[in-house]
N, C-alpha and C positions, 0 to 999 in steps of 0.2 A: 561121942555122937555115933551114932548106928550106921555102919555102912551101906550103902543101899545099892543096888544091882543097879545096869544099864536101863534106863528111862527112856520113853518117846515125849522129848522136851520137857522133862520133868513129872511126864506123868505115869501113871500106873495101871493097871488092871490089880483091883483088889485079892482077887479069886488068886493071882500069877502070884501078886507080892507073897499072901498067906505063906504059899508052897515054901519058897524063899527063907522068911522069917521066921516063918511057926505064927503062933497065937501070940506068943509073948513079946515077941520081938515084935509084932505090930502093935501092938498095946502100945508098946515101950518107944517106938516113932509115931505117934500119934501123941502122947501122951504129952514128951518132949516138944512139940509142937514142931517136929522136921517134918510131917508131912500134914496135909487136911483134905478133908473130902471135899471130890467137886462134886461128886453121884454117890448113889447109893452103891456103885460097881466102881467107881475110879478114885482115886487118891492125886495128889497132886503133891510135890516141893513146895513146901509153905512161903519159902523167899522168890518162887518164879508164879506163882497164884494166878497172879492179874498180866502173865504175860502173855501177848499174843498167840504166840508158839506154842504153847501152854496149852492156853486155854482152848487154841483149834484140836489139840491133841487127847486132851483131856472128852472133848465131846465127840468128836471119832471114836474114843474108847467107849463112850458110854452109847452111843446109838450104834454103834457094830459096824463091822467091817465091809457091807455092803455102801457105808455112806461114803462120801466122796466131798472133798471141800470145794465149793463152788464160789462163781462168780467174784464179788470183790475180793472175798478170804482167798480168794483161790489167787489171786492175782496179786495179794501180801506175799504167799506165803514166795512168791517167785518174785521179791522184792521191790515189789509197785506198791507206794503206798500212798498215792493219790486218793483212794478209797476209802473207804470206812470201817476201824478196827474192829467196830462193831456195830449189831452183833454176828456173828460167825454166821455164812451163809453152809449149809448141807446141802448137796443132792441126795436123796434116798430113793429109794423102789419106790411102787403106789403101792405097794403091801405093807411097807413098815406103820409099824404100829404106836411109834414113839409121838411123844408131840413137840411144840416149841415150849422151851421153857426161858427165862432173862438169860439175854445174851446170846439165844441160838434160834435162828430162822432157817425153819427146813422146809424143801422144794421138793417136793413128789413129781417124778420123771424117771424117766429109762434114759441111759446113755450104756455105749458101745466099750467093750474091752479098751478100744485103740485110742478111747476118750481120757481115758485114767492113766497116769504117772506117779511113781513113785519118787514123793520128794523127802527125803531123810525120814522116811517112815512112816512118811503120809500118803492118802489115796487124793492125790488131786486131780483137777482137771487139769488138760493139756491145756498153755497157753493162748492158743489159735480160739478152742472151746468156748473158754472163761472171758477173753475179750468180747466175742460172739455174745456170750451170756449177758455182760455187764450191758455191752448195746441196745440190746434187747430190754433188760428190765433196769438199769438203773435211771437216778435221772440224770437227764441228758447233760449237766454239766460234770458230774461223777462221769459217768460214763464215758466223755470223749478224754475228758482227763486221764482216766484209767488207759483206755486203749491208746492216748500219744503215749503214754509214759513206758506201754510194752511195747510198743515199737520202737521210741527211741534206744529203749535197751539193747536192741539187736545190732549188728553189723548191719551197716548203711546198705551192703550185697544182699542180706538177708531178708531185707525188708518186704520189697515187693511179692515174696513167694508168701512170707507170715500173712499179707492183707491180703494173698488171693486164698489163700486158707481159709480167713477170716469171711471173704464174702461169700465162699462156699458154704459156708456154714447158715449164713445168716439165709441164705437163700432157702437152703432144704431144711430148714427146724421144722418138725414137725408142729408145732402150733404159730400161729400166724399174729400172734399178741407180739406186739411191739418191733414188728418187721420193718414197719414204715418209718420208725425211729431211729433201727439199727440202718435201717439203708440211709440214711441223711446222715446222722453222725460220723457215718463209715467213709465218706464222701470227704467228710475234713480231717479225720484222723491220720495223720501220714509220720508221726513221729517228730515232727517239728518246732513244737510249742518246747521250751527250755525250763517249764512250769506249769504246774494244773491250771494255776491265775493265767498265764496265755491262752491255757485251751477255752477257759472261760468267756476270757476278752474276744477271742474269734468267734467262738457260739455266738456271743451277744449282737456284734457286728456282724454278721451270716442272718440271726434273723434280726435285725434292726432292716433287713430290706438289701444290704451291701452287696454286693459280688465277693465272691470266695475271694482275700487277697493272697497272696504269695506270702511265702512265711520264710523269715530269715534269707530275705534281698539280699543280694548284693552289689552295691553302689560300686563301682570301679571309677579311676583316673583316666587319661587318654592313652596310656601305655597299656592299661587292664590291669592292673594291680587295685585288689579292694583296698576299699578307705573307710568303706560305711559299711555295717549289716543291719538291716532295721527288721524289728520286730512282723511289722506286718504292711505291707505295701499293696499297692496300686500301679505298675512302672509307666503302664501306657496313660495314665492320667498325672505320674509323679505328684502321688498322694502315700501318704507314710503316716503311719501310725504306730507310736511305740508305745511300750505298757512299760511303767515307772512303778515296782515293786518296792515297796517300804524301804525294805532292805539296800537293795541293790542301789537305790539311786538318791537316797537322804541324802547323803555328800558330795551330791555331782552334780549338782542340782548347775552352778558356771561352766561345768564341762560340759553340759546337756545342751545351755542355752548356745554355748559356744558351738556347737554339733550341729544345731540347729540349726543356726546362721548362714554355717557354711553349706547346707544340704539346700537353705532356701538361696544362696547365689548361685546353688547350679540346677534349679529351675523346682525344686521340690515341695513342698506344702507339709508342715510334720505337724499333725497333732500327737498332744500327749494325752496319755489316758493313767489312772491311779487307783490304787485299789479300790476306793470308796465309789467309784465309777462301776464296778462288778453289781453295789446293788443298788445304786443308781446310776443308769446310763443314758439319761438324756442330756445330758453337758456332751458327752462325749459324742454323741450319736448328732446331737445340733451341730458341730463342731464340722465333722465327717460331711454332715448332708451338706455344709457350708464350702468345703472345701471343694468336693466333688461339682457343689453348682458354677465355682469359680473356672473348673475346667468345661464347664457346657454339657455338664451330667446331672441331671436333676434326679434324684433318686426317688420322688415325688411324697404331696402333702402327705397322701392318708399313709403310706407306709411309714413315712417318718412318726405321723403319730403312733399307729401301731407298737413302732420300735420301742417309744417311753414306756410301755406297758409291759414288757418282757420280764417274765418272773424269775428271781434268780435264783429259783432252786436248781 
């Protein structure tokens, strides 16, 4: 097999490889089938094709070095993968002249020197950017997903300066398309959701009508030492809401109720919430309106019905 020079994730510049191989030698890696065209200008690793990394790299190569990986790719490639693999979001100039073709969605815009980072060979955006971005155009349950998941990455210290980054940003974009989104998502993202399915389950609860709850409580004994952390709470109505992931909680199902018990002898109210609940939520949200009227909070009719109608994209 043909040895092949250092790669940007496996992929190539045709014109670079040539220099490289000669004619024959690229004949002879193609032919082999160790490499295959993604463009007409870039070559790809035939075993890494369909990979992320890859493929962001490989359309970098082919729309030029003015592009810039944005928005959700942009916030893969710095290990968030709340988002969607595809297809590849670009920023490009308003001059470029290339188009979308499957798999690649390009964004005509200007961004600033101090906007762009180098990651292992790529031009991305800055994290602060890309979260800003994702607020702005994704939808909103992508998007808060996205942006808890790049904040919980940071040191717990770090956080607060990353979201005032983030609000700066969303403040002065220069286009005003999906500012009013960015600023409401921006308002519940704080890093806290331990899953995209939480950031989800709070979206949906936030508009079902609720008050923002507290995220990852914590229940203490009379000494202060925790005993409980719940998902998403209510402390001054001691109203708890937990989200029951396939996963996490198929086997715990007597430990949960046993949790439960003890949360409601020391004054709590817990409903449970379950994935099938994300794309319908009125069990869940009757459930909540239910709890909160027992403490003397009516969340009222029309909002409650509102709530059953919430779309779960």
């Amino acid at each position: 097999m043909t040895k092949l020079p250092r790669s940007v994730h496996g992929a190539y510049l045709r014109a670079e490889l040539l220099e490289v191989l000669g004619r024959g030698g690229m004949r002879i890696v193609l032919d082999e089938g160790t490499l295959v065209s993604a463009s007409r200008t870039v070559v790809v690793e035939a075993d890494r094709a369909t990979d992320f990394m890859t493929r962001v790299a490989a359309f970098q190569l082919t729309i030029g070095p003015s592009s810039v990986v944005a928005g959700e790719s942009a916030l893969r490639v710095y290990g968030c993968d709340a988002g969607s693999a595809s297809p590849v979001h670009l920023l490009v100039p308003p001059e470029c002249k290339a188009r979308n073709r499957p798999g690649l969605l390009m964004q005509r815009g200007s961004y600033e020197t101090q906007d762009v980072a180098d990651v292992n060979g790529l031009r991305v955006l800055t994290p602060d950017a890309a979260v800003a971005e994702v607020l702005r155009r994704s939808p909103p349950r992508t998007a808060l997903a996205c942006a808890d998941q790049a904040i919980r990455m940071l040191n717990e210290s770090d956080r607060l300066a990353f979201r005032a980054l983030v609000d700066a940003r969303i403040s002065t974009a220069t286009s005003g398309r999906g500012r009013r989104q960015a600023r409401r998502l921006y308002q519940l993202a704080h890093g806290l959701a331990e899953s995209p399915a939480e950031s989800a389950m709070l979206l949906t609860v936030v508009d079902g009508g609720f008050p923002i709850p507290g995220q990852q409580y914590s229940v203490t004994d009379l000494t202060g030492r925790e005993v409980y952390r719940l998902d998403f709470a209510w402390p001054e109505l001691l109203v708890a809401l937990e989200y029951d992931g396939y996963a996490a909680h198929e086997h715990r199902r007597e430990r949960d109720a046993a949790r439960d018990e003890d949360l409601r002898r020391r004054g709590w109210i817990v409903v449970r919430a379950r994935a099938d609940d994300l794309v319908e939520p009125s069990r869940v949200l009757t459930q909540l309106t239910q709890a909160f009227r027992k403490r003397g909070f009516d969340i009222g009719t029309q909002r409650s019905r509102a709530a059953v109608q919430i779309s779960p994209g």
